[in-house]
C-alpha positions, 0 to 999 in steps of 0.5 A: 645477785651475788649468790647466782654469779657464785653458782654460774661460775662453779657450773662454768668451772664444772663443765669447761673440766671435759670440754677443754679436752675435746676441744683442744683434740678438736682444734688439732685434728682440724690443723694443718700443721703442729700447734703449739699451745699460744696459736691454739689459744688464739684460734679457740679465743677468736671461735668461742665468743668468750667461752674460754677467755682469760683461761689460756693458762689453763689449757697447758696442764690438759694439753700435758695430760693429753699428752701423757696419755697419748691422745696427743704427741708434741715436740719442742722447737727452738724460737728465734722470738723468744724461749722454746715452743712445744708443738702438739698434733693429734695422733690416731689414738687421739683421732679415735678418741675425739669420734667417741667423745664427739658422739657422747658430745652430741647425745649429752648435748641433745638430752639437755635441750630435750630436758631444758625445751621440756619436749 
C-alpha cells in the first residue's frame, strides 16, 4: 500500500507542474476583473474537488514565472486588512498561449483515454 501512495503522489507532483500553468491562465482570462493570488486559490479550491487542495503556497512561484514571461501582468495594491496584495490579469500574449496549451490539453488528454479505454 505504501509503495502505490509513493508513486501516486509522484505522478501527481509530475502532472500538476504544467497543469497549474494553464489553469491559472485559464481562470484569468475567464475573470472579470484582476485577481490576486488568494481569490484565485479560493476559486480553483471550490472548482478542482480537491485537485490542487493544500498547494496554494505553490501557485505563487508559477503565478511569478507567468509573469516573468509575460503571459501575465500583475500590479501591487495597498490593502486595508492586511499587508499589500499583487493583482494578476491576462495579457493578449497569455490569451494566445492558453488557445495553444488548450489544444495541446485536449489532444493530450484524448490519446490517454484512447490508450487508457484501449479503443
Amino acid at each position: 500500500m505504501v509503495a502505490t501512495e509513493t508513486h501516486l503522489w509522484k505522478f501527481h507532483k509530475e502532472l500538476s507542474a504544467g497543469i497549474v500553468s494553464l489553469v491559472l491562465l485559464a481562470v484569468l482570462a475567464r475573470a472579470r476583473a484582476p485577481m490576486y493570488g488568494y481569490q484565485i486559490a479560493k476559486q480553483l479550491d471550490e472548482t478542482g474537488e480537491g485537485v490542487l487542495s493544500g498547494k496554494q503556497s505553490a501557485l505563487y512561484p508559477v503565478l511569478r514565472n507567468l509573469d516573468a514571461a509575460g503571459l501575465l501582468a500583475s500590479e501591487v495594491e495597498p490593502s486595508v486588512a492586511g499587508p499589500p496584495r499583487r493583482y494578476y490579469r491576462i495579457t493578449p500574449l497569455g490569451r494566445r498561449v492558453l488557445d495553444e496549451w488548450s489544444y495541446a490539453w485536449t489532444a493530450t488528454r484524448d490519446f490517454v483515454d484512447t490508450v487508457l479505454e484501449g479503443t
